[in-house]
C-alpha positions as CSV (number, residue, x, y, z in Angstrom):
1,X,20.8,15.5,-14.9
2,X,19.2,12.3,-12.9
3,X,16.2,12.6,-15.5
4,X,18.8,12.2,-18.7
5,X,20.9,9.7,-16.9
6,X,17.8,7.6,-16.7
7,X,17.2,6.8,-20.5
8,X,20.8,5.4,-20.0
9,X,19.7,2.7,-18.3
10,X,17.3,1.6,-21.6
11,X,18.5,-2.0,-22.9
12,X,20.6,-1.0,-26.2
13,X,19.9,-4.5,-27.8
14,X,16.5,-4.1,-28.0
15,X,14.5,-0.5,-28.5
16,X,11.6,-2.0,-27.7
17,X,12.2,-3.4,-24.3
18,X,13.4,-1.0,-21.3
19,X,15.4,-2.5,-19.0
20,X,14.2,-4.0,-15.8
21,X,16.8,-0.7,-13.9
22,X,14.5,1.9,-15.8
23,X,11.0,0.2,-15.0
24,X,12.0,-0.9,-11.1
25,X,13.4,2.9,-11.0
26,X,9.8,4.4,-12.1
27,X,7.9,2.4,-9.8
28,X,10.0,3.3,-7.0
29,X,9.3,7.2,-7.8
30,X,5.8,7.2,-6.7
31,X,6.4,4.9,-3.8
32,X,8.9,8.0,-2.5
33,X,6.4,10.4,-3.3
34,X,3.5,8.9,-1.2
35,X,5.1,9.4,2.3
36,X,6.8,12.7,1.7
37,X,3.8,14.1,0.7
38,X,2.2,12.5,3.9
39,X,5.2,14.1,6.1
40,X,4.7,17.7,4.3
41,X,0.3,16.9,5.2
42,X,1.5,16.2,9.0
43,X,3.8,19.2,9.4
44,X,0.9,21.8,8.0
45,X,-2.2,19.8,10.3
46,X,0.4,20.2,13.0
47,X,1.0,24.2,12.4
48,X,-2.8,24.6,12.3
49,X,-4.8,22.4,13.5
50,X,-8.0,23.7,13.4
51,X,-7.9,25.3,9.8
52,X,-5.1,22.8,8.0
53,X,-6.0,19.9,10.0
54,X,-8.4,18.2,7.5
55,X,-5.1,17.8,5.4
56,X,-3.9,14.8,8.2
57,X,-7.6,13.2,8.5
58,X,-8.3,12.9,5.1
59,X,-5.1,13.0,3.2
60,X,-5.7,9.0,1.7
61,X,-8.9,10.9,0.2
62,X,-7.2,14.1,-1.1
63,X,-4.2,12.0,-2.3
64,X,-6.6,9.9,-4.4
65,X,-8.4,13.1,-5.8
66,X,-5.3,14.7,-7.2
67,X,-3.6,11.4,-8.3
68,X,-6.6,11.0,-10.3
69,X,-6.4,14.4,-12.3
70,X,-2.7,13.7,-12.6
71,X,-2.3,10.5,-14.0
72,X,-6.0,11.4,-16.1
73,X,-4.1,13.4,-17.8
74,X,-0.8,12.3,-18.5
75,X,-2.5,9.3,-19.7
76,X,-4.9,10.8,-22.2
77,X,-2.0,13.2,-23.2
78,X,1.2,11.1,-23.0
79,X,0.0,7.6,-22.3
80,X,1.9,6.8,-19.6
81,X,1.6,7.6,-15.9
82,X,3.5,10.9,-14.1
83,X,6.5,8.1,-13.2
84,X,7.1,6.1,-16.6
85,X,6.5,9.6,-18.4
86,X,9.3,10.9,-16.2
87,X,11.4,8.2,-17.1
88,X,11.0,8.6,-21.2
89,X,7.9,5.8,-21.4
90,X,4.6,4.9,-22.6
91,X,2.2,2.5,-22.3
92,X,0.8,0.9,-25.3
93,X,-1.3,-2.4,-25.6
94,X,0.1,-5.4,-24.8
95,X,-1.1,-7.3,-28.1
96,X,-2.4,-6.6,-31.4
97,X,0.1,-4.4,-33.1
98,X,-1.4,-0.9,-31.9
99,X,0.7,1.8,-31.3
100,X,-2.0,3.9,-29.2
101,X,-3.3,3.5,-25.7
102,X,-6.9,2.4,-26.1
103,X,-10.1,4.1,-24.3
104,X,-10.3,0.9,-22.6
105,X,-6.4,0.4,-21.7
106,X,-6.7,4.3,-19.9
107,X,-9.6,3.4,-17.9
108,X,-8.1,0.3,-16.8
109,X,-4.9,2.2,-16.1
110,X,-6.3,4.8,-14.0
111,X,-8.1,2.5,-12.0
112,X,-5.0,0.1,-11.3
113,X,-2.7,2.9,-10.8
114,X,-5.2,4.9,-8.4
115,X,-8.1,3.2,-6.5
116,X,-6.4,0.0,-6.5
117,X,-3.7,1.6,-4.4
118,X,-6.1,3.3,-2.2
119,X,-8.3,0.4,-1.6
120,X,-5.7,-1.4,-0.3
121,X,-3.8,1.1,1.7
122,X,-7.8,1.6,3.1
123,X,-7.8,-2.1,3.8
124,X,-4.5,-2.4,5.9
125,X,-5.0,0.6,7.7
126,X,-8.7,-1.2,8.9
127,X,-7.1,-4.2,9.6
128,X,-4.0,-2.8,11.7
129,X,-6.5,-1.2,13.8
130,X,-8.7,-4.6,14.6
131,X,-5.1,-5.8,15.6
132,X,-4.5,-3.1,17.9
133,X,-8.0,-3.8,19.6
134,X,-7.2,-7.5,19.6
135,X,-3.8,-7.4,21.2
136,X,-5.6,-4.7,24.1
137,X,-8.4,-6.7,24.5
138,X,-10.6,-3.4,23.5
139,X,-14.0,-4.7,22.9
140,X,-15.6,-5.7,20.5
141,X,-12.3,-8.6,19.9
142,X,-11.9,-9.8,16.9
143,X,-14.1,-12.8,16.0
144,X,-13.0,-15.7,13.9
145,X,-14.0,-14.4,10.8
146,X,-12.2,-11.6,11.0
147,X,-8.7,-13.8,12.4
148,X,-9.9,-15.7,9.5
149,X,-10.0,-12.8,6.8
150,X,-6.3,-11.5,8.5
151,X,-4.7,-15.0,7.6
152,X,-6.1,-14.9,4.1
153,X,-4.9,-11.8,3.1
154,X,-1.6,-11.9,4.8
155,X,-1.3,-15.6,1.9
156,X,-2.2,-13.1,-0.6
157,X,-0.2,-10.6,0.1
158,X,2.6,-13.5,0.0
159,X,1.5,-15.4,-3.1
160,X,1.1,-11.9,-4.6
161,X,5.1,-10.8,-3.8
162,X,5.7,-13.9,-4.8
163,X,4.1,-13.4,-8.1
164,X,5.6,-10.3,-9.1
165,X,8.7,-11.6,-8.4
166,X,8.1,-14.5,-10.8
167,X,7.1,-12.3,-13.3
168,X,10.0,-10.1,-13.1
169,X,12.5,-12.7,-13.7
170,X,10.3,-13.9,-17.1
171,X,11.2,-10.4,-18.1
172,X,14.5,-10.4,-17.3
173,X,14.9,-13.3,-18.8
174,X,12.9,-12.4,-22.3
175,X,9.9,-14.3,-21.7
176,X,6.9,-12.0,-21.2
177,X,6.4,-8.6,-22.2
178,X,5.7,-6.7,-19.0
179,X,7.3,-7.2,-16.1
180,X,4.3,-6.4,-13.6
181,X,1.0,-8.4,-13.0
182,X,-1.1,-5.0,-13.1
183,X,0.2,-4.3,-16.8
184,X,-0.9,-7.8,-17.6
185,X,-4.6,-7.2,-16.0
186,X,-4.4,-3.3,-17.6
187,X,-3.4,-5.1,-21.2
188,X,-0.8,-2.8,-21.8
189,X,3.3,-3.1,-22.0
190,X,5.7,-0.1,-21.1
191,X,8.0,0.9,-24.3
192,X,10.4,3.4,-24.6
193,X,9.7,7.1,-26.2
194,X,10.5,7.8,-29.8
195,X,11.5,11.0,-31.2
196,X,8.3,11.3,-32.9
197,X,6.3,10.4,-29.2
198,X,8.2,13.5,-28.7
199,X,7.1,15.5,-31.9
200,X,3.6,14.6,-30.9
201,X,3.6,15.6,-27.5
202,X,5.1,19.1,-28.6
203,X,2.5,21.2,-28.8
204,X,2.6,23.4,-31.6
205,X,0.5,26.5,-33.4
206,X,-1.8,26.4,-36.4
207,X,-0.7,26.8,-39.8
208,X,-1.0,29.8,-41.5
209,X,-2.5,30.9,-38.0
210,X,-2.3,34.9,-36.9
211,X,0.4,36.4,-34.7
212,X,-2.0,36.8,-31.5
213,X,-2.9,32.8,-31.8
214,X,1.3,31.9,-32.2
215,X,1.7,33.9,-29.3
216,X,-0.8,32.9,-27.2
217,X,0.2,28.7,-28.3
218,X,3.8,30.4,-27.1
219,X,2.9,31.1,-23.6
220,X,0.8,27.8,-23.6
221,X,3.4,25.6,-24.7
222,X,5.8,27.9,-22.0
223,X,3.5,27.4,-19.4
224,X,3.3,23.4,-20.0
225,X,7.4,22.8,-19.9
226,X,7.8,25.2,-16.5
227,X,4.5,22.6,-14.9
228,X,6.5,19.8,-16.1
229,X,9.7,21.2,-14.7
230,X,8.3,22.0,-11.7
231,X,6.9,18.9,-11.4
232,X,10.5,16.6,-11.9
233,X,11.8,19.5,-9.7
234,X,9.2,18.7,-6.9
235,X,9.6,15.2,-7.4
236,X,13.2,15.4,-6.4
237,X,12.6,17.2,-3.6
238,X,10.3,15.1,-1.9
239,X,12.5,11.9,-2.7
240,X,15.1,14.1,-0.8
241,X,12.7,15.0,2.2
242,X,11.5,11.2,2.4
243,X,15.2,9.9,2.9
244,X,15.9,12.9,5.6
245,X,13.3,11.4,7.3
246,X,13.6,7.5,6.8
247,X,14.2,5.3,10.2
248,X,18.0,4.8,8.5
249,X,18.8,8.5,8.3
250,X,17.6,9.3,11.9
251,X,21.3,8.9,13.6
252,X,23.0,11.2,11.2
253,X,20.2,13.5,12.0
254,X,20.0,13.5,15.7
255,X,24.1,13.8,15.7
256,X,23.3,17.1,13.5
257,X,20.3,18.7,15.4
258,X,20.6,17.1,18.8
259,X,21.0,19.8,21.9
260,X,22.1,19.0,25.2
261,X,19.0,18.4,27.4
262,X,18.2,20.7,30.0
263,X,17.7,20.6,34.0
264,X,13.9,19.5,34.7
265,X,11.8,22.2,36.0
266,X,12.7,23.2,39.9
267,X,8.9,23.6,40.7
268,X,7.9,20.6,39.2
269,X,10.7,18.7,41.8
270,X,8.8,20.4,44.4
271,X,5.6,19.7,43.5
272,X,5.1,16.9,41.0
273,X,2.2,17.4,39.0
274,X,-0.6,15.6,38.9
275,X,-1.3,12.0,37.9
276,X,-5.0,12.1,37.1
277,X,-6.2,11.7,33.7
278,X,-7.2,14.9,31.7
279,X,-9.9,13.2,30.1
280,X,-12.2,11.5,32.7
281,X,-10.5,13.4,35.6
282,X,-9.5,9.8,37.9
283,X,-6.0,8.6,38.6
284,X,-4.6,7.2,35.3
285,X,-4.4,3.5,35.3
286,X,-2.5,1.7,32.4
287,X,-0.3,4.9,31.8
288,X,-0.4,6.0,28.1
289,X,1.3,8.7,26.5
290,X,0.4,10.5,22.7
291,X,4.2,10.9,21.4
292,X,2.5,13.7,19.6
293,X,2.1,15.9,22.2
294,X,3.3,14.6,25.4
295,X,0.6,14.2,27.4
296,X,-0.7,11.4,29.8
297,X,-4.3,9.3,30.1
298,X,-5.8,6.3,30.9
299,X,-4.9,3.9,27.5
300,X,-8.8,3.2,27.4
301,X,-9.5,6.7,27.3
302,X,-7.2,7.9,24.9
303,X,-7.3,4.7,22.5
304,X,-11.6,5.5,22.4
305,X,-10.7,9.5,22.0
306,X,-8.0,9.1,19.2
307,X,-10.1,6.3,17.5
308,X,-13.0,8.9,17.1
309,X,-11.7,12.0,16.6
310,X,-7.7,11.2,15.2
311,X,-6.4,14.5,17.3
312,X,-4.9,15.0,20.7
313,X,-8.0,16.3,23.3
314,X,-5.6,19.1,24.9
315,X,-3.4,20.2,21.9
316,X,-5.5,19.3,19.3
317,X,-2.2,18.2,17.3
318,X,-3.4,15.1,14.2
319,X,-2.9,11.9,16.4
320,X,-3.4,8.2,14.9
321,X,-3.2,4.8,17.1
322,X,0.0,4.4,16.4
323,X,1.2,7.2,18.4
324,X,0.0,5.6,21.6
325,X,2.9,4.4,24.0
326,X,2.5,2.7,27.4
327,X,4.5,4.1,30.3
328,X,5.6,1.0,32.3
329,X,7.1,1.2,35.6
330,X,9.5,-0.5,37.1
């Protein structure tokens, strides 16, 4: 119902032009779909570690691999990405009176819509870790160049918000044609689906062709609406497990599934255990703790540890630098 609702939001005065609701509403899609499939990676590496693990440590790479194949196809097919196919568009060039994506438009698509992405995601991960090492003091510290490279991008990731923003209003305000700067560098424009976009995108069997060939074009063409189904279906749900778990939702959730905590351990009163780090064995000095699993080092030991192997040494639970958190006592 949320899928027809969408083509509501199509301008009426001008068939040609989708409103700015329908394109801000695609591009939000696959921004929900990124983390929750991150969340579903993190609670299978966590079940298995040793066997399902892999899915944690390299989901950027696996993620990149299958949104490849997906939006491949959906552009050579539908020309238009999994998000502005789910929401009734298509891309077509943004001058020169074709109707048809071009060879060139669909390689330049895929590569804006996929490695792009990536390579920047790959970038700020790299960069949040030299800050980590910076604000520890873990050698090597960050050199000037690099403090020099973090100011740059930060400007560019300003002027660049700043740009879209820009180009947004022209939009709105009927002055450009696409309403995004990667459109623009793609040469391509987002337009709304027609009833014959539709026509050709049913697939349909041969003329004069036998019973066996109908049937099997059938079960194709049944086949092809359950993956697409599936697919809004899917999308759905993980826009509904990323708000379960957004920082925003986490009250309502902790009133629902919150327990009254229980008495700590007798023995442990009695005899406290020990203090020493489980990874090079002395007493623990700058008091870390992996909110992963629980457990207690030395920050230099655990920061090198998790750096190396992204896991927790005793449980073996997927572990990144961000689930480090100092103990201080008062």
């Amino acid at each position: 119902m949320a899928e027809s609702g969408a083509h509501l939001t199509v301008a009426s005065g001008n068939a040609e032009r989708p409103s700015i609701f329908q394109l801000l509403a695609q591009e939000s899609l696959m921004e929900a779909v990124r983390p929750a499939l991150r969340h579903a990676a993190k609670v299978l590496a966590e079940s298995n570690p040793s066997a399902l693990g892999f899915l944690w440590w390299s989901y950027e790479e696996i993620y990149l691999l299958l949104d490849l194949l997906l939006q491949h196809h959906l552009l050579s097919s539908c020309s238009a990405s999994f998000s502005e196919n789910f929401y009734g568009l298509k891309r077509v060039p943004w001058a020169g009176g074709r109707s048809a994506l071009t060879r060139r438009g669909r390689w330049w698509s895929l590569f804006l819509l996929c490695v792009v992405p990536y390579l920047h995601i790959r970038l700020q991960h790299t960069l949040s870790h030299q800050r980590d090492e910076a604000d520890y003091s873990i050698p090597p510290a960050a050199g000037p160049g690099a403090r020099r490279l973090h100011r740059v991008l930060s400007w560019s990731g300003q002027a660049w918000a700043v740009l879209r923003l820009t180009q947004t209003l022209l939009y709105v305000a009927g002055h450009t044609r696409t309403h995004a700067p990667m459109l623009w560098v793609a040469g391509v424009r987002l337009t709304p689906l027609t009833p014959q976009d539709l026509k050709i995108h049913t697939p349909r069997s041969p003329a004069g062709s036998s019973r066996l060939v109908q049937a099997v074009a059938g079960v194709a063409g049944g086949v092809a609406v359950s993956l697409s189904t599936a697919l809004s279906l899917g999308t759905f749900f993980l826009q509904f497990l990323e708000w379960w778990y957004s920082s925003d939702n986490h009250d309502s959730i902790k009133s629902l599934t919150s327990l009254p905590a229980p008495p700590p351990p007798l023995h442990l009163l009695q005899h406290p255990p020990s203090s020493c780090c489980p990874l090079c064995g002395r007493l623990c000095s700058n008091h870390t703790v992996l909110s992963t699993s629980g457990f207690v080092f030395c920050y230099r030991c655990i920061y090198a540890f998790v750096k190396t192997n992204q896991r927790c040494p005793i449980s073996g639970y997927p572990t990144q630098l961000q689930h480090l958190v100092k103990i201080y006592s008062t």
